[in-house]
Biopython code that builds the backbone (N, CA, C, O; Angstrom):
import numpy as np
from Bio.PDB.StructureBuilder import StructureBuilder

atoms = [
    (1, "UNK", "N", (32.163, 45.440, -30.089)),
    (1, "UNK", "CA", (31.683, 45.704, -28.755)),
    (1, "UNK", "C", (32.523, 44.887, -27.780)),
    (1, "UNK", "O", (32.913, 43.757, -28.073)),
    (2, "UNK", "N", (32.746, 45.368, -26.825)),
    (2, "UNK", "CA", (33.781, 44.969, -26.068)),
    (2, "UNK", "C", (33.048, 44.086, -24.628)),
    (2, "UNK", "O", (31.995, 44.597, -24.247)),
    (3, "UNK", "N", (33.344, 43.304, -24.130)),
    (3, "UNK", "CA", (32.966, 42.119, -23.125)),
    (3, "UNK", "C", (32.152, 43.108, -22.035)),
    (3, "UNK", "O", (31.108, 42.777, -21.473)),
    (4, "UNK", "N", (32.661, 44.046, -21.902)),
    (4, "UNK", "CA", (31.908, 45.336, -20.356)),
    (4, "UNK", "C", (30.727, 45.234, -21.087)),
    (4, "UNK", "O", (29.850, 44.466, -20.693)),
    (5, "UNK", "N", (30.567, 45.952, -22.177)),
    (5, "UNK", "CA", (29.660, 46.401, -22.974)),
    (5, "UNK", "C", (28.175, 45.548, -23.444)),
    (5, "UNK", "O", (27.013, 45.950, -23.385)),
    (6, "UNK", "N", (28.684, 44.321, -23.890)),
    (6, "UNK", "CA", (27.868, 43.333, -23.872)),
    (6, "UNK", "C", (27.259, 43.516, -22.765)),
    (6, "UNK", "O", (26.166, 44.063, -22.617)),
    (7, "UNK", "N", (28.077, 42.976, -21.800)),
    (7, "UNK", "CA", (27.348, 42.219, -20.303)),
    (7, "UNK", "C", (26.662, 43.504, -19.446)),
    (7, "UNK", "O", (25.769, 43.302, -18.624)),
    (8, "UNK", "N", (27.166, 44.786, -19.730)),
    (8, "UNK", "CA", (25.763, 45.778, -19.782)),
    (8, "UNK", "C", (24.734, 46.207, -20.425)),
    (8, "UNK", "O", (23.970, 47.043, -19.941)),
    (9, "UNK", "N", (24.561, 45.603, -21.785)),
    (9, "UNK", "CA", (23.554, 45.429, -22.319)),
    (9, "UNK", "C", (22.695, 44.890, -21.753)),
    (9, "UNK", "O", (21.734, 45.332, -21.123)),
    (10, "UNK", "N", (23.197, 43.405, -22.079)),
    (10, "UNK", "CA", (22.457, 42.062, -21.455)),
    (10, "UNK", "C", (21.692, 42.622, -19.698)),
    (10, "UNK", "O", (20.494, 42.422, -19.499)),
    (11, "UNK", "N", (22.404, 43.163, -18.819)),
    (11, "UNK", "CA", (21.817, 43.917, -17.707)),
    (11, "UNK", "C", (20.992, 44.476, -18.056)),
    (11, "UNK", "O", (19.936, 43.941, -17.719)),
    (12, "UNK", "N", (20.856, 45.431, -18.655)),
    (12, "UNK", "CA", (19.524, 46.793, -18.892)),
    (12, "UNK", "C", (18.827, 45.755, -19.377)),
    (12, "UNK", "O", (18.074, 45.417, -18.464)),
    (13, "UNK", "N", (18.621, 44.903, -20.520)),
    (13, "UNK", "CA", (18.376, 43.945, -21.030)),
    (13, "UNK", "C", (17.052, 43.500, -19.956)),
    (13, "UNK", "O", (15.847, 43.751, -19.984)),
    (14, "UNK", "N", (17.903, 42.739, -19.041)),
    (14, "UNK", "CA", (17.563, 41.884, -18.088)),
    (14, "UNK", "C", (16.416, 42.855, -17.309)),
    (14, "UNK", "O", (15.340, 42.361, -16.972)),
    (15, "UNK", "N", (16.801, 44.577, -16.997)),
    (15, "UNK", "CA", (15.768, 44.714, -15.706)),
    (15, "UNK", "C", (14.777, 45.512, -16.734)),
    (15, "UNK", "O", (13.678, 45.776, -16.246)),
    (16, "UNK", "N", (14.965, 45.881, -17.900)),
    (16, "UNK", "CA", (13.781, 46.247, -18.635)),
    (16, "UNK", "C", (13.127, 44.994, -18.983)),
    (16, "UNK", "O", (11.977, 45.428, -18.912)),
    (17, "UNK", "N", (13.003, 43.976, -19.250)),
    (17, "UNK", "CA", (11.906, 42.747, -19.445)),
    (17, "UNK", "C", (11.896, 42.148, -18.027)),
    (17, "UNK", "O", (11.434, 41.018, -17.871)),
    (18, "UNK", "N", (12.261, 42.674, -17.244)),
    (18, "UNK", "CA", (11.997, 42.420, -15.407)),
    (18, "UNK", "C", (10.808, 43.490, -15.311)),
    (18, "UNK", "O", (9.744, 42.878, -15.217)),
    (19, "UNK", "N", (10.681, 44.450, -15.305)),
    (19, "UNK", "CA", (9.841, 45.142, -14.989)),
    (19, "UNK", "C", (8.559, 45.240, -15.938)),
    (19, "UNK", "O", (7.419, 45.585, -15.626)),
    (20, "UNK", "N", (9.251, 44.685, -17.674)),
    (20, "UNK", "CA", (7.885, 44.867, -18.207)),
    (20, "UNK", "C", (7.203, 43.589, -17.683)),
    (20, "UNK", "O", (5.992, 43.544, -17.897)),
    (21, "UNK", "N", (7.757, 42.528, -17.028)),
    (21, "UNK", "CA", (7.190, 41.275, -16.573)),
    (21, "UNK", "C", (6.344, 41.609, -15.551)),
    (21, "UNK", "O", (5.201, 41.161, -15.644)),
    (22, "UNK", "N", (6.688, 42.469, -14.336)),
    (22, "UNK", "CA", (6.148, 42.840, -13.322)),
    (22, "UNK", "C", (4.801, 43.613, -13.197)),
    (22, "UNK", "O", (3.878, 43.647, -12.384)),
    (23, "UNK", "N", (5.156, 44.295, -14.529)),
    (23, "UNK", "CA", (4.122, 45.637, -15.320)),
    (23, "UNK", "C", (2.870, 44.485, -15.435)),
    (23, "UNK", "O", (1.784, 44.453, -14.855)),
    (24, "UNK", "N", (3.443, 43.603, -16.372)),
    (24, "UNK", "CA", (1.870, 42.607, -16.642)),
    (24, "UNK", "C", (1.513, 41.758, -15.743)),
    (24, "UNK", "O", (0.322, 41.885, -15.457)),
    (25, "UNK", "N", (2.108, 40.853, -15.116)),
    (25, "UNK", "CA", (1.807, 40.589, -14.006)),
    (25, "UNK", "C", (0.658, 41.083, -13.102)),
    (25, "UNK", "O", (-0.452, 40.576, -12.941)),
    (26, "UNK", "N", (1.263, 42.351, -12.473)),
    (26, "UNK", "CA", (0.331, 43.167, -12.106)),
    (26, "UNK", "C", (-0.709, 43.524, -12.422)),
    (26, "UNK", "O", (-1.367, 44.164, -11.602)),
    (27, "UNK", "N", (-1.340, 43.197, -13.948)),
    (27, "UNK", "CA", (-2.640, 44.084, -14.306)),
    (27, "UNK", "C", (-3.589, 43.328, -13.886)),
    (27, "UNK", "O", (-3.744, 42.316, -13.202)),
    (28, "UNK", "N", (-4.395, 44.341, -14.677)),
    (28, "UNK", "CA", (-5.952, 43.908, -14.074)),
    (28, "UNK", "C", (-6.135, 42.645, -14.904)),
    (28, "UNK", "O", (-6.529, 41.713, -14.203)),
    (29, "UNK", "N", (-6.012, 42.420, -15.835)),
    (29, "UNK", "CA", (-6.119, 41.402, -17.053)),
    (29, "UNK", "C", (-5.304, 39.886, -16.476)),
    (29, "UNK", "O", (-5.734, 38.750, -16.675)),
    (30, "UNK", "N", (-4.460, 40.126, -15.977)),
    (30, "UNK", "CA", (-3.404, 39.139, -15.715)),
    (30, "UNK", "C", (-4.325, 38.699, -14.018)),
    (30, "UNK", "O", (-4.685, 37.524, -13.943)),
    (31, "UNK", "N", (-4.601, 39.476, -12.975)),
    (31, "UNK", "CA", (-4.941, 39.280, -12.145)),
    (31, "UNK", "C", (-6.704, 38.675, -12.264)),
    (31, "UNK", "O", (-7.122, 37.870, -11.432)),
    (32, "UNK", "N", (-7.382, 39.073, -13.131)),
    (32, "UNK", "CA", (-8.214, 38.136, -13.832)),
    (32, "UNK", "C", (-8.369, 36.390, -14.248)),
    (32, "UNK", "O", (-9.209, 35.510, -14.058)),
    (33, "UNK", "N", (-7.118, 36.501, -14.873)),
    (33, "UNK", "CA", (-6.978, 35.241, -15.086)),
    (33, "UNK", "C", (-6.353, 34.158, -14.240)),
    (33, "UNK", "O", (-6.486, 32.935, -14.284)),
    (34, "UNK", "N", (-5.491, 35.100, -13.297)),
    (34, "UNK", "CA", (-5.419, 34.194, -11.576)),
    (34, "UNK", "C", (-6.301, 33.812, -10.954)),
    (34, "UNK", "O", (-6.239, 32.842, -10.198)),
    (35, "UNK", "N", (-7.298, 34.508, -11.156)),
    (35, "UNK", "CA", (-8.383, 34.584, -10.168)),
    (35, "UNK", "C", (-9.371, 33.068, -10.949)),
    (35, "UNK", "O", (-10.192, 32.445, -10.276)),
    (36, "UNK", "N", (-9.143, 32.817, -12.016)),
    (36, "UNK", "CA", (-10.341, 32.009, -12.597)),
    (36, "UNK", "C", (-9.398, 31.062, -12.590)),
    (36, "UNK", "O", (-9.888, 30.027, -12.139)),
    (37, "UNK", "N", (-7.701, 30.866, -13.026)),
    (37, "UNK", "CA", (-7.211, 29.477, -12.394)),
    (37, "UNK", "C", (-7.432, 29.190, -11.425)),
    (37, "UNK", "O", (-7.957, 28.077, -11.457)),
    (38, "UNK", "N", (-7.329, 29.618, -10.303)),
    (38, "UNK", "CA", (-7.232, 29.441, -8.798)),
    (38, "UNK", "C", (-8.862, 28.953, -8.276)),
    (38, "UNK", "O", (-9.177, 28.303, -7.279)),
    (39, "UNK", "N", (-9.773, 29.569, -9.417)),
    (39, "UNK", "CA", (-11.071, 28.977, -8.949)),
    (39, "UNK", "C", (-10.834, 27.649, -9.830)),
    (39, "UNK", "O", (-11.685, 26.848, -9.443)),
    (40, "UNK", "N", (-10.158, 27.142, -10.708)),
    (40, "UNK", "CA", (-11.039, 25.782, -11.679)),
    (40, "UNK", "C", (-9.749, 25.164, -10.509)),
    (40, "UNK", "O", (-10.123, 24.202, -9.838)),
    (41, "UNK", "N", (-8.672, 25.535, -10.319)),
    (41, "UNK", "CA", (-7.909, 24.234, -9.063)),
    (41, "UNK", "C", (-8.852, 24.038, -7.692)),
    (41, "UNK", "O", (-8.997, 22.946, -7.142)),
    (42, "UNK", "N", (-9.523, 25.400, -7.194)),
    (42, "UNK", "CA", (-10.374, 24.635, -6.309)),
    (42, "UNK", "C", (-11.408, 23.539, -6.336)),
    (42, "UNK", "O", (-11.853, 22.702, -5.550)),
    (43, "UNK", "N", (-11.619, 23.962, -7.746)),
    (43, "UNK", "CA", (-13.051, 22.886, -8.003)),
    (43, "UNK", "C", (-12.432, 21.832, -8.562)),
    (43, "UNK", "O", (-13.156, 20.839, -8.627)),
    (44, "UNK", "N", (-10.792, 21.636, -9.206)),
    (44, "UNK", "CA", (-10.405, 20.348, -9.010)),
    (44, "UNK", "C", (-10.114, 19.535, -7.861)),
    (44, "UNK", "O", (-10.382, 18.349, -7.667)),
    (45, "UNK", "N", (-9.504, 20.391, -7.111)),
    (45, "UNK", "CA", (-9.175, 19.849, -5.481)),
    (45, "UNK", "C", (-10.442, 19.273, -4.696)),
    (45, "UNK", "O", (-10.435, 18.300, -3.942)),
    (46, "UNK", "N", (-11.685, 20.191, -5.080)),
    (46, "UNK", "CA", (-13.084, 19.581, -4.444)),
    (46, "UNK", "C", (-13.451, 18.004, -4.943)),
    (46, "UNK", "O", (-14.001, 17.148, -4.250)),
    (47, "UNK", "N", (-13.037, 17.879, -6.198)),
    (47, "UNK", "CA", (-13.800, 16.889, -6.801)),
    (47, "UNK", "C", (-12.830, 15.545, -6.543)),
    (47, "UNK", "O", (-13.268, 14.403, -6.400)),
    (48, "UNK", "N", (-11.231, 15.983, -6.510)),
    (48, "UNK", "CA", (-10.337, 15.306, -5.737)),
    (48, "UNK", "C", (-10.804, 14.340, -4.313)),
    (48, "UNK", "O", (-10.836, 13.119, -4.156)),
    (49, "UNK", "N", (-11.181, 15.624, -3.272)),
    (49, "UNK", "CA", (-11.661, 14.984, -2.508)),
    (49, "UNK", "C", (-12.731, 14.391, -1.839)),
    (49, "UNK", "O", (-12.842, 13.965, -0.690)),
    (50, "UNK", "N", (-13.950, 14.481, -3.351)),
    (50, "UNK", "CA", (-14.843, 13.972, -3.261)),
    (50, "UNK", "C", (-14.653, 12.216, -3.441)),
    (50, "UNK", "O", (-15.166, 11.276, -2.835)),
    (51, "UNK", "N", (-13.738, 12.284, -4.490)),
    (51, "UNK", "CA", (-12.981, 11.281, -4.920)),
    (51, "UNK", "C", (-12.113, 10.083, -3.819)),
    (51, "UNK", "O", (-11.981, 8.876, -3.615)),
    (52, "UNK", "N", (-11.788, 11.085, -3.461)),
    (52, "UNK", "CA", (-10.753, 10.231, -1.760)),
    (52, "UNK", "C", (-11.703, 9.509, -0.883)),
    (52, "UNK", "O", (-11.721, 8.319, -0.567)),
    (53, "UNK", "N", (-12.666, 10.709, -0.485)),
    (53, "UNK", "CA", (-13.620, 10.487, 0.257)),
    (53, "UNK", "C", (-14.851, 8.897, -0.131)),
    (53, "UNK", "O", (-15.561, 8.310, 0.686)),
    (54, "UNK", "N", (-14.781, 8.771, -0.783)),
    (54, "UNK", "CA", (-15.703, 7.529, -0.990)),
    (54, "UNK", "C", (-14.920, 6.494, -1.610)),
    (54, "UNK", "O", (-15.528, 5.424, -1.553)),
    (55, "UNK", "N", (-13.014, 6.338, -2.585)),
    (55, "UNK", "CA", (-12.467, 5.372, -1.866)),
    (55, "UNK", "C", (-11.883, 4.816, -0.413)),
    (55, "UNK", "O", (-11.353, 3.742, -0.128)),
    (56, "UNK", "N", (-12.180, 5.924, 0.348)),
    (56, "UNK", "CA", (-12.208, 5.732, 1.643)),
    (56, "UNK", "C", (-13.175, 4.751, 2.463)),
    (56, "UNK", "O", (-12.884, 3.765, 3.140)),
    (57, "UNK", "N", (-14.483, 5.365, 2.172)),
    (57, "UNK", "CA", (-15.484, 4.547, 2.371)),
    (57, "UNK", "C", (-15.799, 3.657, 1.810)),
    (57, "UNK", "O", (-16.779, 3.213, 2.407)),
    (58, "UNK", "N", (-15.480, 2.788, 0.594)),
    (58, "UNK", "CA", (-15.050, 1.362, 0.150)),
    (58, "UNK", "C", (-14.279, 0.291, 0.896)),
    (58, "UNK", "O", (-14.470, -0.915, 1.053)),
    (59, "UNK", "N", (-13.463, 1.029, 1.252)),
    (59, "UNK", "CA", (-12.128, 0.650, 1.867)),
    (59, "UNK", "C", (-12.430, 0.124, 3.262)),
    (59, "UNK", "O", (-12.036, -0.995, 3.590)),
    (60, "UNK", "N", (-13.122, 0.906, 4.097)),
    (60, "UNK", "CA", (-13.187, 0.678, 5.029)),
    (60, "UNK", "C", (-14.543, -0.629, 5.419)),
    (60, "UNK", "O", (-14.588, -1.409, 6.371)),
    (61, "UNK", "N", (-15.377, -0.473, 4.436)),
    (61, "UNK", "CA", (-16.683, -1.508, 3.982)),
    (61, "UNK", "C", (-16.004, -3.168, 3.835)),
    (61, "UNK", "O", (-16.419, -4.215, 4.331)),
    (62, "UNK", "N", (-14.675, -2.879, 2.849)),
    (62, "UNK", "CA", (-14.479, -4.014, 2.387)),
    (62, "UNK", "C", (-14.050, -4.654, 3.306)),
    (62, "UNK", "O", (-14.388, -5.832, 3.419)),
    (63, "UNK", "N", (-12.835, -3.816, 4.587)),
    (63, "UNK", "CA", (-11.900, -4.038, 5.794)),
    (63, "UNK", "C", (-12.889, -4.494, 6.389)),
    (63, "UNK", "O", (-12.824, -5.712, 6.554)),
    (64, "UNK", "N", (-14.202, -3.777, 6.962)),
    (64, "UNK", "CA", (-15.018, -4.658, 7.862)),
    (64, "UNK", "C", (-15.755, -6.136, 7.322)),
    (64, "UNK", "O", (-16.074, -7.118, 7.993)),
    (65, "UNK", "N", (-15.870, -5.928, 6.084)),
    (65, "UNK", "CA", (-16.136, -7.409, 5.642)),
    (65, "UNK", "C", (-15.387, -8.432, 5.490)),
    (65, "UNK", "O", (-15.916, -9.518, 5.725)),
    (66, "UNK", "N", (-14.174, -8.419, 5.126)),
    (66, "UNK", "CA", (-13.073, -8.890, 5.570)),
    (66, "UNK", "C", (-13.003, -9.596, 6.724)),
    (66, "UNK", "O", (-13.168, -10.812, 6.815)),
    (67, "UNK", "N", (-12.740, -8.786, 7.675)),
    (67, "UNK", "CA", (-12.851, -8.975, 9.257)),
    (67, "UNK", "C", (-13.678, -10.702, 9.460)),
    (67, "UNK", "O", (-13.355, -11.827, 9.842)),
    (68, "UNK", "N", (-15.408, -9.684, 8.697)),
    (68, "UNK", "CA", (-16.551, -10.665, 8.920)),
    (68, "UNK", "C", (-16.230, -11.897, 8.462)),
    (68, "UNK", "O", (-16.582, -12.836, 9.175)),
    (69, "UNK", "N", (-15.489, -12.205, 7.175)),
    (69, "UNK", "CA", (-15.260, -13.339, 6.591)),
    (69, "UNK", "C", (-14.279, -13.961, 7.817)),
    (69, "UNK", "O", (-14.752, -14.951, 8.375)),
    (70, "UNK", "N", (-13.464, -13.670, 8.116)),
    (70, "UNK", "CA", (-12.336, -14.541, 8.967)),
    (70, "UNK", "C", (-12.905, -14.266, 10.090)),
    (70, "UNK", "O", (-12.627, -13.072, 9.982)),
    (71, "UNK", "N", (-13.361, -14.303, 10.905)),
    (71, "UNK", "CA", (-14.732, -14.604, 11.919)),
    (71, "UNK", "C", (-15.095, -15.469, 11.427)),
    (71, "UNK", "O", (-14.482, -16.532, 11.524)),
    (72, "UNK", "N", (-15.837, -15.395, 10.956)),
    (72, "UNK", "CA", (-16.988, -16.820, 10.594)),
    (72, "UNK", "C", (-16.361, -17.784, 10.290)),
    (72, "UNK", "O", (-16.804, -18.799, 10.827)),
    (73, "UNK", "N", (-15.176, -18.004, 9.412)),
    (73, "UNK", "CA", (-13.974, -18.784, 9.198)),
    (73, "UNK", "C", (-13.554, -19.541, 10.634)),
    (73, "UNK", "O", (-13.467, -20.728, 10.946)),
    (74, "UNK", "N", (-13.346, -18.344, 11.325)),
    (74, "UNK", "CA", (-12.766, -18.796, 12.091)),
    (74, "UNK", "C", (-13.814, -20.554, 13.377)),
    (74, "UNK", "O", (-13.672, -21.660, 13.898)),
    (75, "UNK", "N", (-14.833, -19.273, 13.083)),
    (75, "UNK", "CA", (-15.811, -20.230, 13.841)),
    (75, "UNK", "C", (-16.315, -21.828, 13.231)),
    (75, "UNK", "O", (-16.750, -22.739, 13.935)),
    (76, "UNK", "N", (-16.186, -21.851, 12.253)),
    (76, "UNK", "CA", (-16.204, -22.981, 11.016)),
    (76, "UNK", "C", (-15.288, -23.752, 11.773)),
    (76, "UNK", "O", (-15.563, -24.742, 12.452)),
    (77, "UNK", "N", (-14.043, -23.161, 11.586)),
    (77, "UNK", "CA", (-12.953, -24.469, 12.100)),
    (77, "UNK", "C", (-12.979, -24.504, 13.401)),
    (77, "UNK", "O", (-12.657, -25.683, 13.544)),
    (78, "UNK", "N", (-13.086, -24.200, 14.209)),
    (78, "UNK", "CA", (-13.203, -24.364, 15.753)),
    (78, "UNK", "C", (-14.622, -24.677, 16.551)),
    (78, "UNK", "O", (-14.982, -24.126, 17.591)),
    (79, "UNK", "N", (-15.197, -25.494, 15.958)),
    (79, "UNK", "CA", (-17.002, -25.643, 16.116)),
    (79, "UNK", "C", (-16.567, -26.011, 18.188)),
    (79, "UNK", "O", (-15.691, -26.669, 18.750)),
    (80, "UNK", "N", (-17.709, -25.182, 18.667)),
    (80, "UNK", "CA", (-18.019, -24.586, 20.033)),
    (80, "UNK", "C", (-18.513, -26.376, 20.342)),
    (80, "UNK", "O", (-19.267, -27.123, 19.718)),
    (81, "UNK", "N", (-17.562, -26.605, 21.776)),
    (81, "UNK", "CA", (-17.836, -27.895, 22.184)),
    (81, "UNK", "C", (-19.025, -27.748, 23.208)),
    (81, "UNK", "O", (-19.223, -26.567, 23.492)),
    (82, "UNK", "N", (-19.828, -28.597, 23.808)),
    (82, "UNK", "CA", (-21.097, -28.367, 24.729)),
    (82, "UNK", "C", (-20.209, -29.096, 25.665)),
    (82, "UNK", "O", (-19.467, -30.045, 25.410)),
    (83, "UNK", "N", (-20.403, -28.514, 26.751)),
    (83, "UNK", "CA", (-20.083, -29.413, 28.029)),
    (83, "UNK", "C", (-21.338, -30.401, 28.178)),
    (83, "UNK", "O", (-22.156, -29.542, 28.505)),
    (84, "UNK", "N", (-21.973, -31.435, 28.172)),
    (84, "UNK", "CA", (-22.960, -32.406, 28.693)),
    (84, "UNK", "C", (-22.035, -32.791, 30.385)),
    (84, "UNK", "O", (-20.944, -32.760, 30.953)),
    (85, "UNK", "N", (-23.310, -33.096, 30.512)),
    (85, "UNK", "CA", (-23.272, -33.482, 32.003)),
    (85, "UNK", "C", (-22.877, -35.186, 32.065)),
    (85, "UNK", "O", (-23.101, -35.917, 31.100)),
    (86, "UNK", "N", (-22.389, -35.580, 33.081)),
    (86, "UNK", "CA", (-21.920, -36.505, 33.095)),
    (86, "UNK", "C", (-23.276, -37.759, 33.326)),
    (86, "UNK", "O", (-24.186, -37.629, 34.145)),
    (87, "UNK", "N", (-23.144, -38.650, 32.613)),
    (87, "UNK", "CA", (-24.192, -39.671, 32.143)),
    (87, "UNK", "C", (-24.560, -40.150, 33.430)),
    (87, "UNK", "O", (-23.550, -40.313, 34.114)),
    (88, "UNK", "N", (-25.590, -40.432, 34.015)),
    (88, "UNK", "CA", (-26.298, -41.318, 34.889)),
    (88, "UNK", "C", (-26.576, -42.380, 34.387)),
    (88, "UNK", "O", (-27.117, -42.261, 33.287)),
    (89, "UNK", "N", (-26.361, -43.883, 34.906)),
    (89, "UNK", "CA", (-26.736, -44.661, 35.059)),
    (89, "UNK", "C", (-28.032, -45.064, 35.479)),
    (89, "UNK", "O", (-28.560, -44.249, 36.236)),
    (90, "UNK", "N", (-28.766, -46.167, 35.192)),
    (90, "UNK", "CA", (-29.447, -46.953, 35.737)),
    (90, "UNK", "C", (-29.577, -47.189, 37.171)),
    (90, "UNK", "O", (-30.420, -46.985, 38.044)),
    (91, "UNK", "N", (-28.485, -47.668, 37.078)),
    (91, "UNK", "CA", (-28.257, -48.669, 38.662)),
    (91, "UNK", "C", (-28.010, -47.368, 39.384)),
    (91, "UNK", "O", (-28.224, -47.579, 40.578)),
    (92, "UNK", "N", (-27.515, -45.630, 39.106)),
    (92, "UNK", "CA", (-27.340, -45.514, 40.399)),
    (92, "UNK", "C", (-28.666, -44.659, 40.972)),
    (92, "UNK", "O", (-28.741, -44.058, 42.043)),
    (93, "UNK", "N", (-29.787, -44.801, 39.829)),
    (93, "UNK", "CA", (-30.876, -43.933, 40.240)),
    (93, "UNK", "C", (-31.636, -45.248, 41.137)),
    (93, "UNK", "O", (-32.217, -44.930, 42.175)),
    (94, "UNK", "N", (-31.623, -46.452, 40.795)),
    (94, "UNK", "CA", (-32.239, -47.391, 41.126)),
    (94, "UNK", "C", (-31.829, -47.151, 43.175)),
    (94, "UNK", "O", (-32.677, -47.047, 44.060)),
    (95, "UNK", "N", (-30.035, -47.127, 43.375)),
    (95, "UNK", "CA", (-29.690, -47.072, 44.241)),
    (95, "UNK", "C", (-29.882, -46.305, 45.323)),
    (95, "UNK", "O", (-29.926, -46.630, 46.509)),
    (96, "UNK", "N", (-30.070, -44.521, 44.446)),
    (96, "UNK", "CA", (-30.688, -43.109, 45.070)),
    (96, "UNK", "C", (-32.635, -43.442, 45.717)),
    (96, "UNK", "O", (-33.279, -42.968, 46.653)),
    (97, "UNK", "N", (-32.923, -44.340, 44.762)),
    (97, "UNK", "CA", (-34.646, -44.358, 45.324)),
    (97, "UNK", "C", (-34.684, -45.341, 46.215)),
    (97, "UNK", "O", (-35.733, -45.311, 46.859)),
    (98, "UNK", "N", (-33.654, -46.571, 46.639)),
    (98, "UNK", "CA", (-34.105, -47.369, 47.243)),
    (98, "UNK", "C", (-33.265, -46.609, 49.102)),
    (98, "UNK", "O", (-33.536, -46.920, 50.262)),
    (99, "UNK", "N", (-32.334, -45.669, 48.584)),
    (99, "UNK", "CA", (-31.972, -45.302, 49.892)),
    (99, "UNK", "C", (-32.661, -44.076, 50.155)),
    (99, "UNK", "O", (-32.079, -43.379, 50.986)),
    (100, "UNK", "N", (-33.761, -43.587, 49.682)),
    (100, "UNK", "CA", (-34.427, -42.896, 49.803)),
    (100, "UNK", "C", (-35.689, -43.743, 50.943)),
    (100, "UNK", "O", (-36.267, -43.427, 51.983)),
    (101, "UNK", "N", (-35.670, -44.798, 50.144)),
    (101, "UNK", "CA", (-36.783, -44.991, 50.524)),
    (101, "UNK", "C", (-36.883, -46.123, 51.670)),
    (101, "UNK", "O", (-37.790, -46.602, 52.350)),
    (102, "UNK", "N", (-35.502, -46.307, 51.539)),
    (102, "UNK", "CA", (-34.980, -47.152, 53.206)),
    (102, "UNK", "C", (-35.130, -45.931, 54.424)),
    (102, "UNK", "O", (-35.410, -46.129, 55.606)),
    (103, "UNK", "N", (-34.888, -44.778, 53.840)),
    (103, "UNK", "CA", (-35.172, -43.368, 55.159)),
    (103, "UNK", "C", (-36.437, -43.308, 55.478)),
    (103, "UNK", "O", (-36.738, -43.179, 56.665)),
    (104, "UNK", "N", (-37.404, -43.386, 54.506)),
    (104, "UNK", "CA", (-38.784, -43.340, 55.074)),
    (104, "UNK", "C", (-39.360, -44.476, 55.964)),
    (104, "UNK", "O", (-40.106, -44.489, 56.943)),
    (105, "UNK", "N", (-38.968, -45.053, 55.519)),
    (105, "UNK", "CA", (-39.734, -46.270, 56.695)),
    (105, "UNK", "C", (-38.978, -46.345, 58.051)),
    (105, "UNK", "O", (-39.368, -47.109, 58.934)),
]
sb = StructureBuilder()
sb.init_structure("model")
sb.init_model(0)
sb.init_chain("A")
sb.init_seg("    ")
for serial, (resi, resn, name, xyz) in enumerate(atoms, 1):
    if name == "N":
        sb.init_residue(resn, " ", resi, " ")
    sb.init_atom(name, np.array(xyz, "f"), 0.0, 1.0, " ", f" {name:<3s}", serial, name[0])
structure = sb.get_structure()
């Protein structure tokens, strides 16, 4: 058999198991069984993102607790100073009542 000959075999070859591919493909049998993969990937994809969905919400629990810890941290080391008022003396209340009371008379 000569090199043409082959490589037109191999062609017919090629579009007769092309079309018997297409043939099954197409059936009802084959389109059956698309139909029930395509449902068990949805219900993997669901359970996927059931999955996402609540390491999400971990995540975000732990981030706000987090937060809470270095807050409170923070407040630990930086203890809140009181302003007090500046101390009175003795002598100058002694001083306030007696010039008080030098006005009345």
């Amino acid at each position: 058999m000569t090199s043409l000959g082959k490589g037109a075999l191999i062609f017919f070859g090629g579009v007769l198991f092309g079309t018997a591919g297409i043939k099954a493909l197409s059936s009802r049998d084959a389109k059956k069984a698309y139909t029930h993969c395509t449902a068990a990937a949805l219900r993997a994809k669901k359970s996927v993102m059931e999955t996402v969905t609540k390491v999400q919400e971990n995540a975000e629990d732990i981030y706000a607790e987090a937060k809470q810890i270095n807050l409170d941290r923070e407040e630990n080391e930086n203890p809140v100073e009181l302003e007090l008022e500046p101390e009175v003396s003795v002598n100058d209340n002694v001083e306030k009542v007696e010039a008080t009371e030098e006005n009345e008379i």
